[in-house]
TIBABA-331929 format. One record per residue (C-alpha): x negated, y, z negated; residue number from 1. Coordinates in nm, 4 decimals, m for minus. Layout:
% TIBABA-331929
(rec (X, Y, Z), NUM),
...
This chain:
% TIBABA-331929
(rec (m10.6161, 8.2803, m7.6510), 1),
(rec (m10.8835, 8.1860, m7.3784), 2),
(rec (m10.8296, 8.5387, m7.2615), 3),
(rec (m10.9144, 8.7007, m7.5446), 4),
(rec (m11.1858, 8.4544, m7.6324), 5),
(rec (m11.3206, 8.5931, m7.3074), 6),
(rec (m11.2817, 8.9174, m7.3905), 7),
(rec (m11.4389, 8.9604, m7.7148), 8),
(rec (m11.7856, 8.7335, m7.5829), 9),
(rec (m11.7928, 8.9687, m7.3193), 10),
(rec (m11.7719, 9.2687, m7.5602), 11),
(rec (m12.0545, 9.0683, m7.7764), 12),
(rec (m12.2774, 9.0563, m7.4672), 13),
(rec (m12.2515, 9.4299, m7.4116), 14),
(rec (m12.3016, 9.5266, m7.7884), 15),
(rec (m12.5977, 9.2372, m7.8333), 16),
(rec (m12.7279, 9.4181, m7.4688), 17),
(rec (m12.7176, 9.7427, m7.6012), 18),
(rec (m12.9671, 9.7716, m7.8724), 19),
(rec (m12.8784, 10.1099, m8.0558), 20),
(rec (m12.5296, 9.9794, m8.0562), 21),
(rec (m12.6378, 9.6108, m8.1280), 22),
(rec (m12.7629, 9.7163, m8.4575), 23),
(rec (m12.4778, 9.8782, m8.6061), 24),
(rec (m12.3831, 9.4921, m8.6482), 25),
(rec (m12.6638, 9.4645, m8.9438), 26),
(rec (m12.5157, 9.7909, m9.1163), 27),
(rec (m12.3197, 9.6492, m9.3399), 28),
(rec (m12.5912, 9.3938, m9.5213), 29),
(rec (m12.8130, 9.7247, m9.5105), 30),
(rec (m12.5701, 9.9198, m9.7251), 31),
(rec (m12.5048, 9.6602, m9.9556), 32),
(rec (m12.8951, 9.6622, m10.0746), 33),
(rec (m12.8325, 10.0606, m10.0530), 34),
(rec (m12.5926, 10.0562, m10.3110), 35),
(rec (m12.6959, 9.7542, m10.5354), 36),
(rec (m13.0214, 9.9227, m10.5881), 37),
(rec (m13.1062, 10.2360, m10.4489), 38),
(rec (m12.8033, 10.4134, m10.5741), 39),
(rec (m12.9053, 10.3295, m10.9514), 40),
(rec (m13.2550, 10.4738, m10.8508), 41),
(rec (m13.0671, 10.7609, m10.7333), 42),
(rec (m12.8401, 10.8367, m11.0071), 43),
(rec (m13.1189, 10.8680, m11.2278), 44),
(rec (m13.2565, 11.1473, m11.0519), 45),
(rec (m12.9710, 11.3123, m10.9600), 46),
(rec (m12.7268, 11.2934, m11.2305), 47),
(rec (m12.4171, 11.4734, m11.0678), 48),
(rec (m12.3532, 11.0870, m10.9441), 49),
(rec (m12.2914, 10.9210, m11.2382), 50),
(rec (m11.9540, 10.7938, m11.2630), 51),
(rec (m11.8655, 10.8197, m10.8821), 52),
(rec (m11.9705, 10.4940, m10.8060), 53),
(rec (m11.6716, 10.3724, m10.6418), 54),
(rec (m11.6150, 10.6985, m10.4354), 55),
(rec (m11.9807, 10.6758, m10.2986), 56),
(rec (m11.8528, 10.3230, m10.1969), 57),
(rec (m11.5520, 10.4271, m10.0566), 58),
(rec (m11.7088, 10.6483, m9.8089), 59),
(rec (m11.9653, 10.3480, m9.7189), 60),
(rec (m11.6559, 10.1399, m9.6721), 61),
(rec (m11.5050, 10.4068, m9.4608), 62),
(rec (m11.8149, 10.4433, m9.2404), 63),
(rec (m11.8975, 10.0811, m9.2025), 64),
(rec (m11.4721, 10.0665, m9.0874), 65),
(rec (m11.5539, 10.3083, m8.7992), 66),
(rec (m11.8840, 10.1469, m8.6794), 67),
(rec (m11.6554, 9.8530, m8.4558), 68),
(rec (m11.4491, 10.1016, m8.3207), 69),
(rec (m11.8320, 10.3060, m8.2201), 70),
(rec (m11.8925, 10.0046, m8.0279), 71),
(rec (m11.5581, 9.9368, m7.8805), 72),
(rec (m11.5460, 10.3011, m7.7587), 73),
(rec (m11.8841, 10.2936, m7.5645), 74),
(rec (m11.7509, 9.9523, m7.3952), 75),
(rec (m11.4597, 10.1230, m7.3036), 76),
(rec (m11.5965, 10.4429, m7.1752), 77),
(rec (m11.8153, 10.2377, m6.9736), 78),
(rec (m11.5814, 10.0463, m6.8272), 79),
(rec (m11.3685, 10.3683, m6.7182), 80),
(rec (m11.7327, 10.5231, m6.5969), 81),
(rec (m11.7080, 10.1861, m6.3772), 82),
(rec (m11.3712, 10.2609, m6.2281), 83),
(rec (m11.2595, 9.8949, m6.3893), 84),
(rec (m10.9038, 10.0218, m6.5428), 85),
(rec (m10.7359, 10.0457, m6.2047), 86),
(rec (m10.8700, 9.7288, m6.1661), 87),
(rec (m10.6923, 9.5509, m6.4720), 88),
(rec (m10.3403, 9.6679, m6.3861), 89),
(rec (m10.3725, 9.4284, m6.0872), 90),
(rec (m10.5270, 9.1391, m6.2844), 91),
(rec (m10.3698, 8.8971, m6.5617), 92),
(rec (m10.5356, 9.0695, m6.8639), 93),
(rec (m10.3452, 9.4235, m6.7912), 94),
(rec (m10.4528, 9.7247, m6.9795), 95),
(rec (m10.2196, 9.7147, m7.2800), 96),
(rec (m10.2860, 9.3282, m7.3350), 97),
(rec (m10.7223, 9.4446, m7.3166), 98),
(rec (m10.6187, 9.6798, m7.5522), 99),
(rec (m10.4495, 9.4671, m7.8226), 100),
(rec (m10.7887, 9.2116, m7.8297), 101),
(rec (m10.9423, 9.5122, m7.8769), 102),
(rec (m10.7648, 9.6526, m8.1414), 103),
(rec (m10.7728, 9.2696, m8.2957), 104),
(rec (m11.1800, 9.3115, m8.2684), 105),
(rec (m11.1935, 9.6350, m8.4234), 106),
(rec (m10.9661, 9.5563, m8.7025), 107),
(rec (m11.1421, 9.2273, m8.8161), 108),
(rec (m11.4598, 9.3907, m8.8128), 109),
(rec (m11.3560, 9.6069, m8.9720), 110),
(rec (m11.2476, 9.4604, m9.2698), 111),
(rec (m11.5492, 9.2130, m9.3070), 112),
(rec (m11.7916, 9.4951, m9.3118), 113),
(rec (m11.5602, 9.6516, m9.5767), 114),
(rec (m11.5268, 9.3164, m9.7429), 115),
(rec (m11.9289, 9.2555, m9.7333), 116),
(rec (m11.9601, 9.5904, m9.8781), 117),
(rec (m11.6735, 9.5716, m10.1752), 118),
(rec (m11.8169, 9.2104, m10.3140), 119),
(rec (m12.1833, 9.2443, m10.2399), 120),
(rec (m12.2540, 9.6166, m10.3778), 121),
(rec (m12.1258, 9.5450, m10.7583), 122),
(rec (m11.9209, 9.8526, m10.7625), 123),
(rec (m11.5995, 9.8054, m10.9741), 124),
(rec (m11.3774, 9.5837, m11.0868), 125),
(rec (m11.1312, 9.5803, m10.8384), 126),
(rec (m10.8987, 9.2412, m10.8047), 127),
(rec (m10.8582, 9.0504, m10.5461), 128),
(rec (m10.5101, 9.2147, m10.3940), 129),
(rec (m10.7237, 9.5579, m10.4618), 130),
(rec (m10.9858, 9.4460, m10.3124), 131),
(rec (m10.8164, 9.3418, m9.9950), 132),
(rec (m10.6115, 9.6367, m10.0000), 133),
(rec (m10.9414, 9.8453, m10.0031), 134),
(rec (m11.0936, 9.6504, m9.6959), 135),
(rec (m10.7962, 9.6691, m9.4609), 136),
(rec (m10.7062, 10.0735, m9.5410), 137),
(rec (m11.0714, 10.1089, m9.4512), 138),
(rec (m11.0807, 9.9196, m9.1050), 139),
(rec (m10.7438, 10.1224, m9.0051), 140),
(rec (m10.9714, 10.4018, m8.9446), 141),
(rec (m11.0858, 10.1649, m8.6460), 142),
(rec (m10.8128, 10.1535, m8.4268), 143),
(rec (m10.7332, 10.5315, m8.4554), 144),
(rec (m11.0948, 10.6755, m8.4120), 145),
(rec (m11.1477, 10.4340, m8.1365), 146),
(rec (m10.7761, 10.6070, m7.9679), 147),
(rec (m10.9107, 10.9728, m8.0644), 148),
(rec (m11.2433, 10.9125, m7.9218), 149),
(rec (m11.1710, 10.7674, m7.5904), 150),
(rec (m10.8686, 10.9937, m7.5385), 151),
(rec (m11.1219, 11.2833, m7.6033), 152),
(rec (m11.4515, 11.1764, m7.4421), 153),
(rec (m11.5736, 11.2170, m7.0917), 154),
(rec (m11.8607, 11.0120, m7.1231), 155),
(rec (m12.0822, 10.8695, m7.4039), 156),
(rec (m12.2675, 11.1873, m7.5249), 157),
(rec (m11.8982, 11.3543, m7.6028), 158),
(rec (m11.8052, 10.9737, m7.7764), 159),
(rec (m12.1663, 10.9986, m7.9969), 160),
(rec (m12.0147, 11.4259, m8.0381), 161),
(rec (m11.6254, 11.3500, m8.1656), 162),
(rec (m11.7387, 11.0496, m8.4021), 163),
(rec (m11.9946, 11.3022, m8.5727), 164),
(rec (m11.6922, 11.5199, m8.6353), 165),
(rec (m11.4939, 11.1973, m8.7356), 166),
(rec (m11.7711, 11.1107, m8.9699), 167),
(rec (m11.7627, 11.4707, m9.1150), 168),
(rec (m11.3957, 11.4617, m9.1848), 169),
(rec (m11.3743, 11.1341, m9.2952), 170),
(rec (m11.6179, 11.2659, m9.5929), 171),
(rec (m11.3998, 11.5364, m9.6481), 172),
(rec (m11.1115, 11.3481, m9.7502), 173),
(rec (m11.3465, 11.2773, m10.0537), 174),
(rec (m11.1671, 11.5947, m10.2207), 175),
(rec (m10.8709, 11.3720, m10.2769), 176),
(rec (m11.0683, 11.1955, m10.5683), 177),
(rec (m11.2253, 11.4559, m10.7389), 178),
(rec (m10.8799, 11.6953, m10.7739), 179),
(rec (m10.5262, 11.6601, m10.8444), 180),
(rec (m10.2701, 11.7052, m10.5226), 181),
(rec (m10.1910, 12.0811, m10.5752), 182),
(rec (m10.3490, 12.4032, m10.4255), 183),
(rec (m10.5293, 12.4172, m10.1690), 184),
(rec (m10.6797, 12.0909, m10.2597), 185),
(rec (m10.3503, 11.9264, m10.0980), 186),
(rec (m10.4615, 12.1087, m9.7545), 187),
(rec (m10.7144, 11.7879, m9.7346), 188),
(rec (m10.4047, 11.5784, m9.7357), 189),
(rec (m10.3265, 11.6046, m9.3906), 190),
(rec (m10.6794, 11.3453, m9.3473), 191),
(rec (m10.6148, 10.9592, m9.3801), 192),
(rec (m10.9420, 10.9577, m9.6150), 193),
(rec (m10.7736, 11.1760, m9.8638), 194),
(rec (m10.5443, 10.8879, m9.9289), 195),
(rec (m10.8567, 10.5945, m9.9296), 196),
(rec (m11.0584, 10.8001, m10.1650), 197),
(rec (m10.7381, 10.8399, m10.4355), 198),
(rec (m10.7750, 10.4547, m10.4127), 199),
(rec (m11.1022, 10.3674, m10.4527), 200),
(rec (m11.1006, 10.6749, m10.7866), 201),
(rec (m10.8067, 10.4749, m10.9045), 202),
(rec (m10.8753, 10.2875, m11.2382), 203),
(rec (m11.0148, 9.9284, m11.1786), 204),
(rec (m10.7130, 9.6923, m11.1495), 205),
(rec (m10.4752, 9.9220, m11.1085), 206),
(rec (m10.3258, 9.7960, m10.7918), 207),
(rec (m10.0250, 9.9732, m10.7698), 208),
(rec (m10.2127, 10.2949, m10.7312), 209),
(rec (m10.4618, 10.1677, m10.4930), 210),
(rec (m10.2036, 9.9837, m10.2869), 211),
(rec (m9.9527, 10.3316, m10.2920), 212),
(rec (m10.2310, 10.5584, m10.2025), 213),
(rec (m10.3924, 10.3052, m9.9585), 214),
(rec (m9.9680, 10.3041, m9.8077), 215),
(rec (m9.9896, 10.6931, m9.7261), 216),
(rec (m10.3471, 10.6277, m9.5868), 217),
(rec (m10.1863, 10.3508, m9.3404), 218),
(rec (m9.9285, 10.5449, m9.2245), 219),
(rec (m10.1422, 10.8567, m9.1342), 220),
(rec (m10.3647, 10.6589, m8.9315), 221),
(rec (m10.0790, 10.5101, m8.7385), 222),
(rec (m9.9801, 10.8293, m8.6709), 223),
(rec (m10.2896, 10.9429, m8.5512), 224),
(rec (m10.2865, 10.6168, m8.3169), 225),
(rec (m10.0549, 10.6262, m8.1683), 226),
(rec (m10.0401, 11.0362, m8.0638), 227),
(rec (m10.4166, 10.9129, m7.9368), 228),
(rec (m10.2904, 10.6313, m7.7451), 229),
(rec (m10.0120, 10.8192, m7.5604), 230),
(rec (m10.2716, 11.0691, m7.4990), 231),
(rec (m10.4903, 10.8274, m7.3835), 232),
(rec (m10.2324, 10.6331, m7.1474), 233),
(rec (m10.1478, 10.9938, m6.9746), 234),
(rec (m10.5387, 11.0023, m6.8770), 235),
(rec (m10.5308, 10.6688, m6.6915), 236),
(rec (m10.2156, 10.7194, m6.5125), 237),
């Protein structure tokens, strides 16, 4: 535990250091005044919005689930930049066992910016299994961008490149709210968003649906994580 302790300040240090990173910290408290009341102000201008509350706050909560696994990425691209991996499989704290506090940092992140975002923004009237259903399916996206991005990026500029692209198709998935799963509307399937959007459009309290839909959305991101990591594990050795 002292290990990881040491792990995670250290991360802190490098996030705090960096201060277009550092910030991404205070994203989640900026969102929530976002959506308590700019979106109102919004929907009466533009009245396509009313009634999608909940999927506008689904793709906050997806967003604000990605933004640890940002920083995590940068730390770890830096690290490799440095030379340091070679380094760890020589030391106590090994690669796989940096990876897991990781992961653990990501993931709990993660679901408190999700968790700051579902109770503070008034959106819904989700329970309290939905709404900790909704907060963890979010912060899986985490652990499997952070895999896709390091496994794909050179250096930081191609990191900042794939999560644009992650960001793009993460909004995509949005399709799986507004149509039934037929047509080519069940092409968008294939994205682990497809499944977190069906949960947030589910009715309020329904928490079978939201738990189902948030179970397919869990098991495509572990899929996605662990092709990444295997990927990524081939790169180092």
């Amino acid at each position: 535990m002292t290990v990881a302790l040491t792990v995670w300040a250290n991360d802190l240090r490098n996030i705090v250091r960096d201060r277009t990173v550092g910030v991404l910290l205070l994203v989640p408290f900026i969102l929530v005044a976002v959506l308590r009341f700019g979106l109102p102000l919004l929907e009466q201008r533009w009245t396509a919005l009313d009634g999608h509350d909940q999927l506008v706050l689904g793709l906050f909560c997806i967003v604000v689930g990605l933004f640890p696994a940002f920083m995590a990425s940068f730390i770890m691209l830096d690290e490799r930049d440095q030379g340091l991996y070679p380094v760890f499989r020589i030391l106590p704290v090994g690669f796989g066992a940096l990876v897991r506090y990781r992961l653990a940092a990501v993931t709990v992140l993660g679901v408190v910016g999700s968790l700051v975002l579902l109770v503070g923004a008034g959106i819904g009237e989700y329970s309290v299994f939905g709404t900790a259903v909704l907060a963890a399916v979010c912060a899986a996206g985490g652990p499997a961008a952070m895999f896709v991005a390091v496994s794909l990026s050179g250096n930081k500029i191609e990191c900042l490149t794939v999560f644009k692209v992650l960001f793009v198709l993460s909004a995509l998935g949005i399709t799986g709210a507004l149509g039934e799963l037929h047509g080519w509307n069940a092409a968008w399937a294939v994205l682990p968003t497809y499944w977190v959007f069906r949960a947030f459009g589910a009715a309020a309290g329904a928490t079978t649906s939201i738990a189902a839909n948030a179970a397919v959305a869990m098991v495509v991101y572990l899929c996605i994580a662990v092709i990444a990591y295997r990927r990524l594990r081939r790169l180092l050795t």
